[in-house]
NUFI-304831 format. One record per residue (C-alpha): residue number from 1; residue in one letter; z, y, x. Coordinates in steps of 0.02 Angstrom, whole numbers, plus 50000, padded with zeros to 5 digits. Each point is the difference from the previous one (the first is absolute). Layout:
node sevo=NUM doza=a z=Z y=Y x=X
...
END
This chain:
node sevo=1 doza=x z=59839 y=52980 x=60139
node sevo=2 doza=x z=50158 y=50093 x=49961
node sevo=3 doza=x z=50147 y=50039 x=50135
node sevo=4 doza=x z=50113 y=49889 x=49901
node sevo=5 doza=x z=49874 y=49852 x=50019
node sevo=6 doza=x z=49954 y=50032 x=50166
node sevo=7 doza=x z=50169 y=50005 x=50053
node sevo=8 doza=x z=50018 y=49811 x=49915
node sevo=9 doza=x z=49858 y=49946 x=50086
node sevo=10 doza=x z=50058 y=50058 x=50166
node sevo=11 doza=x z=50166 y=49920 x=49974
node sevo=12 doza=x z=49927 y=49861 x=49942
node sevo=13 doza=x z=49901 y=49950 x=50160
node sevo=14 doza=x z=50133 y=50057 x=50130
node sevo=15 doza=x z=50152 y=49957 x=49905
node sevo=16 doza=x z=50107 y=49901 x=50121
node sevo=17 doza=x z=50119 y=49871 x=49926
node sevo=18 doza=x z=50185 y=50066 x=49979
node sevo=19 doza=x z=50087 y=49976 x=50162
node sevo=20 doza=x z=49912 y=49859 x=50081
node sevo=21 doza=x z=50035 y=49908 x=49841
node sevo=22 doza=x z=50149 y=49946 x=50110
node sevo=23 doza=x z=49982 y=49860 x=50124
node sevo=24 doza=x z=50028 y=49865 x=49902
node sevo=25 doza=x z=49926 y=49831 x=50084
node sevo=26 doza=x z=49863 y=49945 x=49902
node sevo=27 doza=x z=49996 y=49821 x=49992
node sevo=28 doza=x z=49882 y=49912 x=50126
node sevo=29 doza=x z=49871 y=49849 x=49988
node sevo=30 doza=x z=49931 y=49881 x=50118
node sevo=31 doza=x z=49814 y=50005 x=49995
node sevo=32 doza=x z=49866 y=49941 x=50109
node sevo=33 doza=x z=49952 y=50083 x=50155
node sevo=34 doza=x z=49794 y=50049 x=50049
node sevo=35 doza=x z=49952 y=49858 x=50114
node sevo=36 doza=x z=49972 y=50126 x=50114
node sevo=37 doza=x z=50166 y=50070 x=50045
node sevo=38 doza=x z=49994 y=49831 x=50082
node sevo=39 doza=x z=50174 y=49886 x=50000
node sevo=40 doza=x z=50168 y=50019 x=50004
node sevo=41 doza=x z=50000 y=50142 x=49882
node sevo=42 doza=x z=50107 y=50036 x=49834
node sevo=43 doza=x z=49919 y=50079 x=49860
node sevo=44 doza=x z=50096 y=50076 x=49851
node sevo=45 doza=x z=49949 y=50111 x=49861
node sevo=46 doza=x z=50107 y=50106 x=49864
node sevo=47 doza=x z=49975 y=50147 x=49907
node sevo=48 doza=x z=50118 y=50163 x=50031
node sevo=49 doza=x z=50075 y=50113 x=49869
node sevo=50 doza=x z=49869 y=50089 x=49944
node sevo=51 doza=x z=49880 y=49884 x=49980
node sevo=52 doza=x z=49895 y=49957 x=50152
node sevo=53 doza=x z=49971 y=49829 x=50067
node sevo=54 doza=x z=50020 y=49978 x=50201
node sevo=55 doza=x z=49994 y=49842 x=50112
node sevo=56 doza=x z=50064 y=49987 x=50151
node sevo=57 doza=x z=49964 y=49894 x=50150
node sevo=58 doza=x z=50123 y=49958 x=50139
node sevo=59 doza=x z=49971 y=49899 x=50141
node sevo=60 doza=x z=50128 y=49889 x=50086
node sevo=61 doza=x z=49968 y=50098 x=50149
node sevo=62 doza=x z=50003 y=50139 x=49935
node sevo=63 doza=x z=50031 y=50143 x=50146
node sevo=64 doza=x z=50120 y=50107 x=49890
node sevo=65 doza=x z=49853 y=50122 x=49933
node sevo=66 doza=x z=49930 y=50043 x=49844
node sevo=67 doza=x z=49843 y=50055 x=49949
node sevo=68 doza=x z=49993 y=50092 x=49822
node sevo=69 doza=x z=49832 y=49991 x=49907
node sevo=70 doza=x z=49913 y=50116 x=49898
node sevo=71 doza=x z=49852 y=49930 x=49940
node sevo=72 doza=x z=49836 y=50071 x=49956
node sevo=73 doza=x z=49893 y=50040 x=49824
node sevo=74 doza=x z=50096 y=50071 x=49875
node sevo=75 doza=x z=49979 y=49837 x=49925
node sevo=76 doza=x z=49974 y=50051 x=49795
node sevo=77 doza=x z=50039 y=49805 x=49916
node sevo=78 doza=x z=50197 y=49981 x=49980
node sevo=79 doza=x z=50088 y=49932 x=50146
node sevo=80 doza=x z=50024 y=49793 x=50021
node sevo=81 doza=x z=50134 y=49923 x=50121
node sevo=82 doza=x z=49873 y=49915 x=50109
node sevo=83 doza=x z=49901 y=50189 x=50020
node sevo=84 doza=x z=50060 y=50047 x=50167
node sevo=85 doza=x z=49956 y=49808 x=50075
node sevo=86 doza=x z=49826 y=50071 x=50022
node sevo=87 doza=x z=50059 y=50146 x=50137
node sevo=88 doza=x z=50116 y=49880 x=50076
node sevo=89 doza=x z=49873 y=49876 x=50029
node sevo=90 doza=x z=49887 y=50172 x=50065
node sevo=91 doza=x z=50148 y=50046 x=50126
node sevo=92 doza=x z=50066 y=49824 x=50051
node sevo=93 doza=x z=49987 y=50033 x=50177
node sevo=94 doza=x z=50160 y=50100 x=49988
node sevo=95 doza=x z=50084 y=49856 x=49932
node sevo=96 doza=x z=49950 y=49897 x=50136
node sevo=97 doza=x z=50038 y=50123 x=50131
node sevo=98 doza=x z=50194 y=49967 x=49944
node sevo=99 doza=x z=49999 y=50140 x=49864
node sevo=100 doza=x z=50087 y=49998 x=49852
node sevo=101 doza=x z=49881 y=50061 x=49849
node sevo=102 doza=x z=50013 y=50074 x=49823
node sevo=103 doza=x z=49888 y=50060 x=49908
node sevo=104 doza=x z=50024 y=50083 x=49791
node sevo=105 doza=x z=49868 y=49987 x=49849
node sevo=106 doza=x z=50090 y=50179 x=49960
node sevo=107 doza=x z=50057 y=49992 x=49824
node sevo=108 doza=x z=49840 y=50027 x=49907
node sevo=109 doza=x z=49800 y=50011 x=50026
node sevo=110 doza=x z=49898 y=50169 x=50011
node sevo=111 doza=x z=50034 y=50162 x=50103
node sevo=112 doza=x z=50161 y=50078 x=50046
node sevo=113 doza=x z=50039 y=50008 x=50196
node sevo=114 doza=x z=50181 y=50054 x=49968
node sevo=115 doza=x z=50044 y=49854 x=49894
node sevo=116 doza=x z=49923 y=49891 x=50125
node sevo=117 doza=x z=50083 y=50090 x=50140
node sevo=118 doza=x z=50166 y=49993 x=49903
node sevo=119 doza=x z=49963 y=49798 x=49978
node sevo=120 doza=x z=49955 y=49964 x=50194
node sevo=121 doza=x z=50171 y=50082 x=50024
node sevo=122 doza=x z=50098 y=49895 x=49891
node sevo=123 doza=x z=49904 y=49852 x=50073
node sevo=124 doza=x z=50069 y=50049 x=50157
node sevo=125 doza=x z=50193 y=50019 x=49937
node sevo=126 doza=x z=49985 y=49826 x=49905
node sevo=127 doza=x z=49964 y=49934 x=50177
node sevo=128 doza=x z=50126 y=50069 x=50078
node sevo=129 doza=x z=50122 y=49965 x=49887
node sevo=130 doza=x z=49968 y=49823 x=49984
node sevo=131 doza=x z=49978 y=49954 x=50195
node sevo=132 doza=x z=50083 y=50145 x=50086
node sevo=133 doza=x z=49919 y=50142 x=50060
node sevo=134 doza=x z=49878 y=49966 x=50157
node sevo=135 doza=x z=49982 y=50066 x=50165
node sevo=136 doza=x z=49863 y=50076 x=49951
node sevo=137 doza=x z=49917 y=50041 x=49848
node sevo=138 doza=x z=49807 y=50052 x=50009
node sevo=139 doza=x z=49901 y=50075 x=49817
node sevo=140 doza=x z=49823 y=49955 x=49992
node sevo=141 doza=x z=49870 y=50059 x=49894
node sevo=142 doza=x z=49823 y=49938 x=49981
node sevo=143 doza=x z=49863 y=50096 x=49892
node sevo=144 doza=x z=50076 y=50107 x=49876
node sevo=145 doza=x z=50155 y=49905 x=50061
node sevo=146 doza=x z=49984 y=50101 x=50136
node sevo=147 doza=x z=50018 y=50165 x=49899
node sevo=148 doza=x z=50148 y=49908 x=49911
node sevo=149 doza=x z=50085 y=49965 x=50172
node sevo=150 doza=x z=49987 y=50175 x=50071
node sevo=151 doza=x z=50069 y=50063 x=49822
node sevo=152 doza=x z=50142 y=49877 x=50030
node sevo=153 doza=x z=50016 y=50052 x=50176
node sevo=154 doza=x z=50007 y=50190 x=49941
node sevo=155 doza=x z=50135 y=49954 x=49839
node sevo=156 doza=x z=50096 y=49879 x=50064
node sevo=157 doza=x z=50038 y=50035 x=50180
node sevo=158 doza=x z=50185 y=49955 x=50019
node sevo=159 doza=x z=50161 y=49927 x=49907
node sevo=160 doza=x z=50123 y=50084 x=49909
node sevo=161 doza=x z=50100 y=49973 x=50182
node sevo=162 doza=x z=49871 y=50093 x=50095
node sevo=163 doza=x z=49930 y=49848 x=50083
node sevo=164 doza=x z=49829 y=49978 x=50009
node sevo=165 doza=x z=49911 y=49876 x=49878
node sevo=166 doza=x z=49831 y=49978 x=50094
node sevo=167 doza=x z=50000 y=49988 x=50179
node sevo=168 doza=x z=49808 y=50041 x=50011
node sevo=169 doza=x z=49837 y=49991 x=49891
node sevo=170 doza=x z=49826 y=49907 x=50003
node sevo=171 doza=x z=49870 y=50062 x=49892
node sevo=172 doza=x z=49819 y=49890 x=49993
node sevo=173 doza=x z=49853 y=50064 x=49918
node sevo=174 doza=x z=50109 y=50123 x=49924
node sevo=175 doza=x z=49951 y=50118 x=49877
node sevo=176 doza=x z=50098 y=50140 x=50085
node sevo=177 doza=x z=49914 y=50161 x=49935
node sevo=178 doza=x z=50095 y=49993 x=49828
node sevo=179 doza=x z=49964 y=49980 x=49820
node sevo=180 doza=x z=49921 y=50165 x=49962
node sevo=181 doza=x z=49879 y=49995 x=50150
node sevo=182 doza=x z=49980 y=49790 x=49993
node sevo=183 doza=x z=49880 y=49990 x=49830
node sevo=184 doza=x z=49890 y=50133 x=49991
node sevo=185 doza=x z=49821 y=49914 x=50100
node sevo=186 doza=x z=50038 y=49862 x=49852
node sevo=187 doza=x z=50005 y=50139 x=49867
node sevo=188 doza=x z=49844 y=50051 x=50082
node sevo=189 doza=x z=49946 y=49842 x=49999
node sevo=190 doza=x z=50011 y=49980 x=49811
node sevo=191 doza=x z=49894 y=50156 x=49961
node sevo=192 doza=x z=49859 y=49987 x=50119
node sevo=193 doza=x z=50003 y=49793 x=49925
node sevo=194 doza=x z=49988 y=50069 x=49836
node sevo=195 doza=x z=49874 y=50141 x=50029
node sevo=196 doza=x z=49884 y=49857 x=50051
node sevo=197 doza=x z=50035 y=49856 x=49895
node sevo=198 doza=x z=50063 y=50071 x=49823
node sevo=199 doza=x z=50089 y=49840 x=49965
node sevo=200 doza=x z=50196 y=50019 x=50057
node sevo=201 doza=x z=50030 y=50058 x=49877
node sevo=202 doza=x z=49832 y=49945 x=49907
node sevo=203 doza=x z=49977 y=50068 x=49834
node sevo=204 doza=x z=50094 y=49872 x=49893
node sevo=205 doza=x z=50137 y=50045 x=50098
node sevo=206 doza=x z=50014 y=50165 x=49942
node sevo=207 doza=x z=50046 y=50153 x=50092
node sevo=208 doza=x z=50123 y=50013 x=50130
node sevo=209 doza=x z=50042 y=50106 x=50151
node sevo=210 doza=x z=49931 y=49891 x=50162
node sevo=211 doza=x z=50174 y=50060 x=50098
node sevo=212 doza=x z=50097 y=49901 x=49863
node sevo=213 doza=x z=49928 y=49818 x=50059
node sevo=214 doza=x z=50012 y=49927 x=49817
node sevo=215 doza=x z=50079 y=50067 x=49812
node sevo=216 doza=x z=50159 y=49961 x=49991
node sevo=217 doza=x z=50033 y=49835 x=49925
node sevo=218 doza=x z=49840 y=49968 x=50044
node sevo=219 doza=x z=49936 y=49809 x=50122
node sevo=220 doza=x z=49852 y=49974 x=50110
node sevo=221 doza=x z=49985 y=49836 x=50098
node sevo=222 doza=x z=49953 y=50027 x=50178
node sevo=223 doza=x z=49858 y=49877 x=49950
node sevo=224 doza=x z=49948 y=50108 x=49846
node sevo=225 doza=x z=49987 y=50160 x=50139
node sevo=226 doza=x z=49907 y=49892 x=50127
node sevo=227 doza=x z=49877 y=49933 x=49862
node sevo=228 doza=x z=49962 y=50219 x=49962
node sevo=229 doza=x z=49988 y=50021 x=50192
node sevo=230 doza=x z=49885 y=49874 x=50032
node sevo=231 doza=x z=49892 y=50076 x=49834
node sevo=232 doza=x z=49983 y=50159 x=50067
node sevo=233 doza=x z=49989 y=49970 x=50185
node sevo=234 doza=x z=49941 y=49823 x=50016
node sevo=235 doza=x z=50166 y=49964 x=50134
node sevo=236 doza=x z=49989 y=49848 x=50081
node sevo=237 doza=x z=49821 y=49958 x=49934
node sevo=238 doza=x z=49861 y=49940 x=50116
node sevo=239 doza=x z=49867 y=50134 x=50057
node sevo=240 doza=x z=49891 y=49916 x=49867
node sevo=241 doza=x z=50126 y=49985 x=49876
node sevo=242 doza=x z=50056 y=50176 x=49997
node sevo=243 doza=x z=49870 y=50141 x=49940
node sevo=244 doza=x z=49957 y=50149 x=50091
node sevo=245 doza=x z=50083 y=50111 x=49874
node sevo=246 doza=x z=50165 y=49892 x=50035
node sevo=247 doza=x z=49976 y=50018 x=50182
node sevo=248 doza=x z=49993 y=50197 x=50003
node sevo=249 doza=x z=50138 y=50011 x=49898
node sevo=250 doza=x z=50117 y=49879 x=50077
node sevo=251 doza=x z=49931 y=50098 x=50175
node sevo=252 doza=x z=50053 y=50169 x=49929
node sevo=253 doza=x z=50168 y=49954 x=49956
node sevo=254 doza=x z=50053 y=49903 x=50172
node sevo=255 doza=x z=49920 y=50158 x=50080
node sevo=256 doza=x z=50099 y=50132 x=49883
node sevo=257 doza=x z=50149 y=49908 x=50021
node sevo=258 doza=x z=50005 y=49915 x=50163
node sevo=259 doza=x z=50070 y=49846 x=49927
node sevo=260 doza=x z=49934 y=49829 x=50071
node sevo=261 doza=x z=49873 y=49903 x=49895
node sevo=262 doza=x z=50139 y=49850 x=50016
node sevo=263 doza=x z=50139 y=50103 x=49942
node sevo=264 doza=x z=49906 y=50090 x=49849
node sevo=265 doza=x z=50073 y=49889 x=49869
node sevo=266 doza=x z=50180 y=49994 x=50068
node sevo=267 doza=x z=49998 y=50177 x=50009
node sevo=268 doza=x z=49933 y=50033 x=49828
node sevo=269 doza=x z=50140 y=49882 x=49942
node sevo=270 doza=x z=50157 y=50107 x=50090
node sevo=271 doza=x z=49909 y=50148 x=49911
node sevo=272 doza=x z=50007 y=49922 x=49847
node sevo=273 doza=x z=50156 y=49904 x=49962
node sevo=274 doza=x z=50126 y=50088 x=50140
node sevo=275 doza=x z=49916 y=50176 x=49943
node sevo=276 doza=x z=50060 y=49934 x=49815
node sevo=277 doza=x z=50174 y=49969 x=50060
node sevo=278 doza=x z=50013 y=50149 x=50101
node sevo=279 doza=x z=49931 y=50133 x=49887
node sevo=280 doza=x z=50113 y=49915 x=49859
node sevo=281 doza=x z=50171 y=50016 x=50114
node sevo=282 doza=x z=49966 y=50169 x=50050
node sevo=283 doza=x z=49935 y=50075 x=49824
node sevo=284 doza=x z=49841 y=50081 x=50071
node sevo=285 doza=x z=49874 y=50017 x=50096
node sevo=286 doza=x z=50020 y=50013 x=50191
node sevo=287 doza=x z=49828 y=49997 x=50053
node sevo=288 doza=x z=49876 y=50176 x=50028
node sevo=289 doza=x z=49808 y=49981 x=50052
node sevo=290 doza=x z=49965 y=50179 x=49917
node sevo=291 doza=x z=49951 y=50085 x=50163
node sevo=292 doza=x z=49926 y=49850 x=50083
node sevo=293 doza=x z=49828 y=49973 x=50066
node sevo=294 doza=x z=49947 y=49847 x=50014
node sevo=295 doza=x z=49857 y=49938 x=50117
node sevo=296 doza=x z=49931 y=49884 x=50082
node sevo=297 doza=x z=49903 y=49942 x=49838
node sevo=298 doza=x z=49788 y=49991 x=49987
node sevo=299 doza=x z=50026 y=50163 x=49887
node sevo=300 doza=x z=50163 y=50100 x=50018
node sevo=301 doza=x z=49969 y=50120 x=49910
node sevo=302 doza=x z=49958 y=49912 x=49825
node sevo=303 doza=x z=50176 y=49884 x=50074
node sevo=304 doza=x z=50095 y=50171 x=49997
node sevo=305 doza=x z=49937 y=50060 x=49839
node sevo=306 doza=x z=50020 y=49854 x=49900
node sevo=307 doza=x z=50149 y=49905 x=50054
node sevo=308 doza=x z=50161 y=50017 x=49869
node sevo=309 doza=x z=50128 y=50139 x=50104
node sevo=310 doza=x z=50194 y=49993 x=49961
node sevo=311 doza=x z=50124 y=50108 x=50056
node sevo=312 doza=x z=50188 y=49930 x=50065
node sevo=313 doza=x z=50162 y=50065 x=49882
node sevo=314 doza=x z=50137 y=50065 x=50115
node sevo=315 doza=x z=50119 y=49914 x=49919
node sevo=316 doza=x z=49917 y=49835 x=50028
node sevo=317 doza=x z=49979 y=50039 x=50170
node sevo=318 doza=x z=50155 y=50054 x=50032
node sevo=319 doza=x z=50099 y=49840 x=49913
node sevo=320 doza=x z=49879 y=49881 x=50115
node sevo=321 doza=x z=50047 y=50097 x=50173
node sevo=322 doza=x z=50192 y=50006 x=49946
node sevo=323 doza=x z=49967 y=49791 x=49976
node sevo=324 doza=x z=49894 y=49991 x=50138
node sevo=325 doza=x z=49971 y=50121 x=50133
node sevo=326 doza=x z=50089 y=49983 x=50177
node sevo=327 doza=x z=50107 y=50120 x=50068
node sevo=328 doza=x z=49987 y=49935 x=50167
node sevo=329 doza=x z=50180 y=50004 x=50058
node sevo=330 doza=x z=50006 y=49826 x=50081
node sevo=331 doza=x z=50172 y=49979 x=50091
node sevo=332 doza=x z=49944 y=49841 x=50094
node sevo=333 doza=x z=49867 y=49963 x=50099
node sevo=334 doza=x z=49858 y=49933 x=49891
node sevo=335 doza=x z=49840 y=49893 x=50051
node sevo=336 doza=x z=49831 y=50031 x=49909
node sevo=337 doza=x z=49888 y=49856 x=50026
node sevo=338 doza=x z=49814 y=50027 x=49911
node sevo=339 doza=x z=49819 y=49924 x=49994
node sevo=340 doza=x z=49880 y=50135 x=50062
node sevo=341 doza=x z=49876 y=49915 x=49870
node sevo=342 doza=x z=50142 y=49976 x=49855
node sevo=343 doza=x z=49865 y=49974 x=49854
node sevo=344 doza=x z=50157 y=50060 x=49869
node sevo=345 doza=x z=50109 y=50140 x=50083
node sevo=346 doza=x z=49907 y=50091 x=50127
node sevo=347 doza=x z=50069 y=50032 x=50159
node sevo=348 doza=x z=49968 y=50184 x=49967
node sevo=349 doza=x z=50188 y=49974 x=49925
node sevo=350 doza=x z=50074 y=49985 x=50149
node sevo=351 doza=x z=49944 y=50172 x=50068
node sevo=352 doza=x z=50102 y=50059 x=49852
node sevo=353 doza=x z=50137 y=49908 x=50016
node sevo=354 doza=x z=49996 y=50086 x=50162
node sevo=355 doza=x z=49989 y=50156 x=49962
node sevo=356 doza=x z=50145 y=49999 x=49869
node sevo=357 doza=x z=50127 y=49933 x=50140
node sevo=358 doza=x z=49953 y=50113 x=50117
node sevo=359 doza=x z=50024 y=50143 x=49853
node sevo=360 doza=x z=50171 y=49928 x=49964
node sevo=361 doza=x z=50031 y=49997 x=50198
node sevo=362 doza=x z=50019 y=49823 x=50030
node sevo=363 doza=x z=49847 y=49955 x=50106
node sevo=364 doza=x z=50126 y=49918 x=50129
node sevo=365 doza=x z=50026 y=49876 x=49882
node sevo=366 doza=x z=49809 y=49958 x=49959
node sevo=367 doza=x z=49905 y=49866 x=50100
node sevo=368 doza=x z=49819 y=49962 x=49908
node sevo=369 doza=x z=49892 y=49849 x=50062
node sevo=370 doza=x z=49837 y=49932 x=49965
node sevo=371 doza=x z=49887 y=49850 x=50001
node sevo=372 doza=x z=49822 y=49993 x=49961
node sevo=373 doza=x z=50008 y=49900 x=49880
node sevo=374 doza=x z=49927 y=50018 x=49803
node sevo=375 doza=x z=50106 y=49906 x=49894
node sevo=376 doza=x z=50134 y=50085 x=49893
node sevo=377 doza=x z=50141 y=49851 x=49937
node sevo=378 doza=x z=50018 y=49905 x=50162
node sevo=379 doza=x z=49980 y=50050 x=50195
node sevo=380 doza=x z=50006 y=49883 x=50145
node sevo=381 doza=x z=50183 y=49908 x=50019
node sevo=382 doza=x z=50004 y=50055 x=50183
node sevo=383 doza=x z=49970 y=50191 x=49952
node sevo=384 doza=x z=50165 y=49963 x=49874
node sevo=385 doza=x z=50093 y=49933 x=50133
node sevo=386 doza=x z=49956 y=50123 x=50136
node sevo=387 doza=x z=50047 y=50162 x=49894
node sevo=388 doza=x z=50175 y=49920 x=49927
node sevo=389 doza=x z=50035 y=49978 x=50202
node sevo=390 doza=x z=49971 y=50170 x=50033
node sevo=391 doza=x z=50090 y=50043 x=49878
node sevo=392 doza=x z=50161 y=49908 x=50045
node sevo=393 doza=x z=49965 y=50043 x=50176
node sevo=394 doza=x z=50000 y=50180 x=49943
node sevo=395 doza=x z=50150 y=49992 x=49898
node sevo=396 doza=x z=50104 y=49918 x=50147
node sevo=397 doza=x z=49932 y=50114 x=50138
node sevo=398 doza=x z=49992 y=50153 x=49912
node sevo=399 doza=x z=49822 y=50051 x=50093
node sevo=400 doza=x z=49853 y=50008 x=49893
node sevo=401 doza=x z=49850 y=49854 x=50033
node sevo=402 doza=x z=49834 y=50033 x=50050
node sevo=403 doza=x z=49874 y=49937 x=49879
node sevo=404 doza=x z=49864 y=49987 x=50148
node sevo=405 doza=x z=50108 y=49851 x=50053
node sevo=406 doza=x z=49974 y=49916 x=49852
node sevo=407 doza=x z=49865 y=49908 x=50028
node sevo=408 doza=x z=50029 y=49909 x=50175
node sevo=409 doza=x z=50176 y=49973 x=49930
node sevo=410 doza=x z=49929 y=49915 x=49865
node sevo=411 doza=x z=49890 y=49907 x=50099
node sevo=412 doza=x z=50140 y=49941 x=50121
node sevo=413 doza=x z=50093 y=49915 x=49854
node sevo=414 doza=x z=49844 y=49962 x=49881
node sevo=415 doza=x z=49849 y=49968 x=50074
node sevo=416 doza=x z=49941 y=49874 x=49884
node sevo=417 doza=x z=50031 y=50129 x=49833
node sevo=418 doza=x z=49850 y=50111 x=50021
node sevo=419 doza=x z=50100 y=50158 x=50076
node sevo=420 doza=x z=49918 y=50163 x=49917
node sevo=421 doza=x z=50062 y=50169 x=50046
node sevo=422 doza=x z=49926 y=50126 x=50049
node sevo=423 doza=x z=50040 y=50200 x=50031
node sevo=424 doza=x z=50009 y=50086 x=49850
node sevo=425 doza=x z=49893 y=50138 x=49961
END
């Protein structure tokens, strides 16, 4: 890639609109609420400036806050106007704990954390500009929402007045360590997967590097790649269904990769179709498994010799942690709440997270909680609940909480909600 086109390319993906497009009201629509926001609560949905569709849910009681949602994926189909339904329906206890919500499609599928960052923001203007600003305003992000919301957090800080925009920050399941460190076990993932199976891509395919996902241009069904994982490693089959060949390969891989049997194929998928996406954006590779040695396997060593190697192109890399990285210079406190046993972003990323406040200097402003829990879209209501109020407690007191209360204050106010945390490591 020339400098000239990488330069494009980089533009391209972090571009933001010209000057908040200005903040011109988009027009707004009734639609109907998730049954579980529960009643007495006013939908609407629009679509801002630049593209993005957002709905919004106020309450009639609503307790003069707002919540600001950043949801999860990258989703890679174009955005709809009913998209972000599906996270408010995931979050309604917010709504009926007297929160206003809103939530943004951002203005297009596939990766790009500042444009999503950029669109959270402007979700967050169109609210206040329609309904006045709140008495407090709270950014959440969930997933690789939760790597869009600290981006926002980091970009967006305060007005053009000085005045702060976000009065705090709640991050779930977050994947916090940033794009250039978030992707590589899946890159790893593809090449050990195709070392044993020889069938993604499979010989009709032709040849392409595994770290691209697919050609450009190029579709693949999530059922066409289940149907080729199931050929080579006989996933899901019965014990008598699935051949011993099968089994030792489909063993070798989970071991290599330390991927769940139950996550294989959603895994395989984000390596595929995101990996398309993201390569694509960035113009290159971003990925290196040159000096890595793989084990865990019933022969390393042939593993090591024979699986494909690639090596990352600086450029890439650097365009994806420009995008993506954190700096870690949080100026309000900010919550982490994450499942010990999150199948999709391990909770390795919060040690990371971690460490890059506490390299900016900010630690004071870092509270991290945990539950034992092993699901990656949607944690216990009560755990929700009991971080926001920690939170707001923290914001109004000014002394940072102690997650080791967590749990009996959870417990105090939702003892019927399965109340899960736990120290973190």
């Amino acid at each position: 890639m020339t400098r000239l086109a990488g330069l494009i390319v980089a533009l391209a993906l972090t571009a933001p609109v010209a000057a908040h497009a200005d903040d011109a009201q988009p027009a707004l629509s009734p639609i109907a609420c998730p049954a579980s926001v529960g009643q007495g609560v006013e939908c609407l949905s629009g679509r801002d400036p630049s593209g993005a569709w957002f709905v919004i849910a106020k309450p009639e009681n609503w307790n003069r806050k707002l919540i600001v949602h950043s949801h999860g994926g990258p989703r890679t189909g174009a955005p709809e106007a009913t998209d972000s339904l599906e996270d408010l329906d995931r979050f309604s206890v917010m709504v009926r704990e007297g929160y206003a919500w809103i939530g943004s499609t951002y203005r297009r599928g596939g990766y790009g954390v500042r444009m999503a960052a950029e669109d959270t923001d402007s979700s967050r203007r169109i609210f206040w500009a329609r309904f006045g600003r709140p008495d407090r305003t709270i950014l959440h992000g969930q997933s690789w929402g939760g790597n869009v919301a600290a981006k926002a957090s980091e970009l967006y800080p305060r007005g053009e007045d000085g005045s702060l925009n976000y009065d705090g920050v709640l991050l779930t399941n977050g994947v916090l360590m940033g794009g250039t460190r978030a992707y590589q076990f899946r890159a790893d993932l593809r090449a050990v997967y195709q070392f044993y199976c020889r069938n993604h891509p499979s010989p009709a395919d032709g040849a392409y590097p595994v770290w691209q996902g697919l050609p450009p241009g190029a579709r693949m069904s999530r059922a066409e790649l289940q149907r080729r994982i199931v050929a080579c490693t006989g996933l899901g089959l019965s014990r008598r269904e699935r051949t011993s060949v099968q089994a030792r390969k489909l063993r070798d891989i989970l071991a290599v990769t330390g991927i769940e049997e139950e996550q294989l194929v959603a895994h395989m998928n984000w390596a595929t179709t995101l990996f398309q996406d993201l390569t694509g954006r960035i113009g290159g590779n971003p990925f290196d498994n040159s000096r890595t040695v793989y084990s865990g396997s019933s022969d390393d060593a042939a593993l090591n010799a024979g699986v494909a190697r690639f090596t990352a192109d600086p450029s890439a890399v650097a365009r994806l942690a420009h995008d993506a990285d954190l700096t870690g210079q949080i100026t309000v406190p900010t919550m982490t709440l994450h499942a010990l046993h999150d199948p999709t972003v391990s909770f390795s990323a919060e040690a990371a997270y971690r460490q890059t406040v506490a390299d900016a200097g900010r630690s004071d402003l870092l509270v991290q909680a945990a539950t034992d829990e092993s699901e990656h879209s949607k944690l216990e209501d009560g755990g929700y609940i009991t971080v926001l109020r920690a939170l707001e407690g923290w914001i109004d007191t000014g002394q940072r909480p102690d997650a080791a209360a967590f749990q009996s204050q959870c417990l105090a106010s939702f003892p019927a909600t399965g109340c899960r945390f736990v120290p973190a490591p």
